[in-house]
C-alpha positions in Angstrom: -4.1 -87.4 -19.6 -6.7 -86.4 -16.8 -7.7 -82.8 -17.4 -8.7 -80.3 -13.9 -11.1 -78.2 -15.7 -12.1 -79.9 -19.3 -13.9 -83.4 -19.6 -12.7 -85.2 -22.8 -14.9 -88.3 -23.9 -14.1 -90.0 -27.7 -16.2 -92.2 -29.4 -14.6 -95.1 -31.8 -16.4 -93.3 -34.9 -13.7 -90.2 -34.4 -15.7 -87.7 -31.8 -14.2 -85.5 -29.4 -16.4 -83.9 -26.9 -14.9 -81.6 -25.0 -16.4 -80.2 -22.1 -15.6 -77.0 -20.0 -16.0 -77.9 -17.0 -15.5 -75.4 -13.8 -19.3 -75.1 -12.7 -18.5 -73.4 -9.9 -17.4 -70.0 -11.8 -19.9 -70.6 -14.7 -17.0 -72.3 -16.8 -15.3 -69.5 -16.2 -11.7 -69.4 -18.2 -8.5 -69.6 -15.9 -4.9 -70.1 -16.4 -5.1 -73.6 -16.2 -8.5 -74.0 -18.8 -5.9 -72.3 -21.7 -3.3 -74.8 -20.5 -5.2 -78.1 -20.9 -7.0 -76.5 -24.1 -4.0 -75.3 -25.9 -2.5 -79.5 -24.8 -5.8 -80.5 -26.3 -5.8 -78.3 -29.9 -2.3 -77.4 -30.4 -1.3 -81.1 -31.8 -4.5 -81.3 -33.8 -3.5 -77.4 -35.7 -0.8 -80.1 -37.8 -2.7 -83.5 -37.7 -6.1 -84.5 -36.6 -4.4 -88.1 -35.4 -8.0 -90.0 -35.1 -9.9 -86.9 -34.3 -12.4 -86.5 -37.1 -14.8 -83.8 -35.8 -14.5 -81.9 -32.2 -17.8 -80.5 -30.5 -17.3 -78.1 -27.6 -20.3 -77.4 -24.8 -20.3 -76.2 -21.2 -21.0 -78.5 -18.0 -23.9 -77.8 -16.7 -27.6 -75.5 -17.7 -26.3 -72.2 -17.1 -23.3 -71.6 -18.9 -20.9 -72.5 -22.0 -18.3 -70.4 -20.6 -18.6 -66.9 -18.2 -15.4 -65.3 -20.0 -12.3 -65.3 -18.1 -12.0 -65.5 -14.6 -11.8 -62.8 -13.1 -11.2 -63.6 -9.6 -8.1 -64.9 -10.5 -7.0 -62.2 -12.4 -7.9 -59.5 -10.0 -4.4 -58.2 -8.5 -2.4 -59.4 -11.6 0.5 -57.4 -12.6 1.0 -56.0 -16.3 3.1 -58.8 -17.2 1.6 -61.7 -15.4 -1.9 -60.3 -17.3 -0.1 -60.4 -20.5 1.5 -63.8 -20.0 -1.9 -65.3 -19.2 -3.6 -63.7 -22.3 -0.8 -65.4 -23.9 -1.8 -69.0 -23.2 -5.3 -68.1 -24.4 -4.3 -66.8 -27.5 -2.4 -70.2 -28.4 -5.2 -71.8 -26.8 -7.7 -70.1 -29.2 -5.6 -70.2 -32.3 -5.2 -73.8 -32.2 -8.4 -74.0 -32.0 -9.3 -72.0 -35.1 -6.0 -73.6 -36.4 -8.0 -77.4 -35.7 -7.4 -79.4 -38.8 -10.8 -81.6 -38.6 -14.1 -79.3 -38.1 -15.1 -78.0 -34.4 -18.9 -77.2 -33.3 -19.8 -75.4 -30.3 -22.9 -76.2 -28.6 -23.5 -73.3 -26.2 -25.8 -74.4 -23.5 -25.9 -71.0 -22.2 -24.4 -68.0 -21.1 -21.5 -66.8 -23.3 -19.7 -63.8 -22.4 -16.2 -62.5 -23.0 -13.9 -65.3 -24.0 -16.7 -67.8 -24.1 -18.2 -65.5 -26.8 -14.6 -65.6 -28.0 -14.6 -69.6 -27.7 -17.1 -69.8 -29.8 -16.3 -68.0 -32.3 -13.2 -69.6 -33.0 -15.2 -72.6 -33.7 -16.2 -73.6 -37.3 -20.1 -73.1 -36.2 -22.3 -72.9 -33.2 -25.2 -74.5 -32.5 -27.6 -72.5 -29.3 -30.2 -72.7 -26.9 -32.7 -70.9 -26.8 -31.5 -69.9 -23.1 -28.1 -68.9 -24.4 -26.8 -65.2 -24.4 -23.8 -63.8 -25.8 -21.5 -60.6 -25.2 -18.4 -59.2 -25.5 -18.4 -56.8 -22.7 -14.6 -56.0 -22.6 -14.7 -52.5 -23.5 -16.6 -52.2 -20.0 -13.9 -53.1 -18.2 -11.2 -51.1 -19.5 -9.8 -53.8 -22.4 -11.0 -55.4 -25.9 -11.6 -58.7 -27.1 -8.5 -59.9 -27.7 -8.6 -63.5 -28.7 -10.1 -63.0 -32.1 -13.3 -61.7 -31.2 -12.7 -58.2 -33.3 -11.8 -60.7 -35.9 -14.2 -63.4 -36.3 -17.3 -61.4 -34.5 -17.6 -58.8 -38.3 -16.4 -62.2 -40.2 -20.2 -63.6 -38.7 -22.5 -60.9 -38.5 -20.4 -57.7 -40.5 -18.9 -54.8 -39.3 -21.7 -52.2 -38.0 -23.2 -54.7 -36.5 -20.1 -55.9 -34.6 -19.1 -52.4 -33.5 -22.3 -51.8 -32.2 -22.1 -55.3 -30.2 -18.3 -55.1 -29.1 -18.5 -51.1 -28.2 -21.3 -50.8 -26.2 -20.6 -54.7 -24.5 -24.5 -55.6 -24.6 -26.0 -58.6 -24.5 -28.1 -60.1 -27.4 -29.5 -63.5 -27.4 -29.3 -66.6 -29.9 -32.5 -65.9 -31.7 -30.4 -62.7 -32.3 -27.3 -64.3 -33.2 -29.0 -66.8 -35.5 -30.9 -63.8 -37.3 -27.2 -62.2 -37.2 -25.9 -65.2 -39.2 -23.2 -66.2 -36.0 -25.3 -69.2 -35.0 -26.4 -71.7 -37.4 -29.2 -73.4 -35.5 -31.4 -72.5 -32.0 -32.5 -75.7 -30.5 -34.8 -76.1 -26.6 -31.9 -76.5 -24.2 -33.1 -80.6 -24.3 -32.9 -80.8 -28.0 -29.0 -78.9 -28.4 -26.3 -81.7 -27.9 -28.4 -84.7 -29.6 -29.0 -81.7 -32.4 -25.0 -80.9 -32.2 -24.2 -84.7 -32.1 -25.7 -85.9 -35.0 -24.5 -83.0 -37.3 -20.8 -83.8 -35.7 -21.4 -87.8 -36.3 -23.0 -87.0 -39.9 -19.4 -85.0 -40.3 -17.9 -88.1 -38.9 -19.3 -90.6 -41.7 -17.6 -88.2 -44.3 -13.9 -88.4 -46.2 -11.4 -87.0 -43.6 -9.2 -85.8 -45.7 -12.1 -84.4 -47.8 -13.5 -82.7 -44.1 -10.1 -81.1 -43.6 -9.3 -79.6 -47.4 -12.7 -78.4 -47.7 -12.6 -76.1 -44.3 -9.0 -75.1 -45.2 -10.3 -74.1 -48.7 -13.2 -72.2 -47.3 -10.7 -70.5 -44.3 -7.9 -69.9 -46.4 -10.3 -68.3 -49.7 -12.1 -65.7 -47.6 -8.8 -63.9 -46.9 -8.0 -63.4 -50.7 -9.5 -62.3 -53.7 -11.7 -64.2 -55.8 -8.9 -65.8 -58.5 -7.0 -66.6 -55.3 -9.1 -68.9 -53.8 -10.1 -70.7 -56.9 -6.7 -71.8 -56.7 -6.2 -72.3 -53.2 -9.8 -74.6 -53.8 -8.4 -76.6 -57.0 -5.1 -77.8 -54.8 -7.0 -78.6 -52.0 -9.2 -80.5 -54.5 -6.5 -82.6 -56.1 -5.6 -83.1 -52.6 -8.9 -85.7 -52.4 -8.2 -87.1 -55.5 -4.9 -89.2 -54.7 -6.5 -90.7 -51.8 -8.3 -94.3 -51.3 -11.4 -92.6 -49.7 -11.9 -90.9 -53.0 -12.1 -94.6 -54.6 -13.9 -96.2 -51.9 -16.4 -93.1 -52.3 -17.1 -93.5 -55.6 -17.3 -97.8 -55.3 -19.7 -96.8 -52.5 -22.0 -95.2 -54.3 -21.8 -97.7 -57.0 -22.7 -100.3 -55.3 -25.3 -98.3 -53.2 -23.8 -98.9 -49.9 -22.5 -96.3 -47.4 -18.7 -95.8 -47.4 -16.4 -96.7 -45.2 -13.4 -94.3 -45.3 -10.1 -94.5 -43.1 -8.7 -90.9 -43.7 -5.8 -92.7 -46.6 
C-alpha cells in the first residue's frame, strides 16, 4: 500500500523501517500520519506476520518528528480536535501494543508527539543533535498520547514533572543520563548503530523476542509474585516451539541458528 507521509522499506531477514516522512513541516504529525501508522501497527498489536523487529527514524537531519501539526489543527472545532487525537491515540497504542520489538532512532528534533513517538517505542537510540520536549502545557493541553505515562516509566516522576510542566527542552546526552535513551551516537553513526542492534534482534527466536517484551511490559504493572508468573507462562510459551530445538541443536553443533518463528 503506498503510504503519503511514511516510507516503509522491509528486508528478507524480518526489518521494518519506517520512516516519517513530511520534511516540509519537520515530520510534523497530521491526520493522515496517525492514519497510515495506526494501518501500519494496528495488525501487528495481534500478530507480527513476518515483521520480526520495527525501527522508526525521521526523513531527513533535522527532525524525527516536530509534534503534531499545528497548522492543520489551528481552527479545529472541540470535536474535530478530539476526533483527531483519537486516531493518534490508536496510532500510538498499537504501537506500544507492537508484538515484535520497535526502536526509535531519533535523528533530531523531538517535540510533543515525536517525544511521544518515541516513547511508545521499546527503546531509542539519539544523536547527538537530537532534542526532546513535551511542551504541551504551553499551549494550553498535556501530553496526551502516553507521554505522562511512559515519560516517569523512563526517567521517574520528579524528574518528569519538572520536564512535562515547565515544557523545556533537554538534550540526548540528558536523556541518556535520564535513562530514556539507551545509546547517543554522531548523527552519521545513529541508523547503522540502530540497524545492527534491530538485525542482531532479527537473528533471535521470534516467539522468544515477543514473550520476553510481553513478560517485561506486562511484569512492571504488578507486584513482584505477579510477574514471576506472568514470566514462567510466557517462558513455557518458548518451550513448545521448534526454535527452542533448533536453538539448542545450534549451539550443539556450534553453528548459528536458523529460526522460523514455529
Amino acid at each position: 500500500m503506498a503510504h503519503q507521509t511514511l516510507q516503509l522499506e522491509k528486508s528478507d531477514d524480518g526489518l521494518m523501517r519506517v520512516t516519517l516522512h513530511r520534511p516540509e513541516t519537520r515530520n510534523a504529525l497530521n491526520t493522515q500520519m496517525g492514519i497510515e501508522l495506526r494501518e501500519i501497527f494496528g495488525p501487528l498489536a495481534f500478530h507480527p506476520q513476518d515483521i520480526r523487529c520495527v525501527l522508526i527514524t525521521g526523513s531527513g537531519d533535522k527532525a524525527f518528528c516536530a509534534g503534531g501539526d499545528l497548522k492543520e489543527r489551528n481552527g479545529m472545532s472541540d470535536e474535530q480536535w478530539r476526533m483527531q487525537h483519537a486516531i493518534f491515540e490508536e496510532a500510538y497504542y498499537a504501537i506500544m501494543n507492537c508484538t515484535a520489538p520497535v526502536i526509535a532512532a531519533v535523528n533530531g528534533s523531538a517535540f510533543g508527539g515525536g517525544c511521544e513517538l518515541a516513547l511508545a517505542c521499546d527503546f531509542i537510540y539519539a544523536s547527538t543533535t537530537a532534542r526532546f520536549a513535551l511542551p504541551e502545557t504551553t499551549l494550553g493541553i498535556l501530553p496526551g498520547c502516553g507521554g505522562t505515562q511512559n515519560l516517569p516509566r523512563a526517567v521517574g516522576e520528579r524528574r518528569a514533572k519538572e520536564l512535562i510542566l515547565t515544557g523545556r527542552p533537554f538534550s540526548a546526552q540528558e536523556a541518556f543520563e535520564w535513562g530514556m535513551v539507551n545509546r547517543v551516537c554522531e548523527p552519521e553513526a545513529l541508523l547503522p548503530a540502530a540497524l545492527e542492534t534491530a538485525r542482531a534482534m532479527c537473528a533471535s527466536a521470534p516467539v522468544s523476542l515477543r514473550q520476553a517484551k510481553t513478560a517485561i511490559r506486562r511484569g512492571l504493572d504488578v507486584d513482584l509474585r505477579t510477574g514471576l508468573a506472568i514470566e514462567v507462562e510466557a517462558y513455557n510459551r518458548t518451550v513448545v516451539t521448534e526454535d527452542r530445538l533448533e536453538g539448542v541443536r545450534a549451539f550443539g553443533e556450534k553453528r548459528k541458528p536458523k529460526f522460523t518463528g514455529r
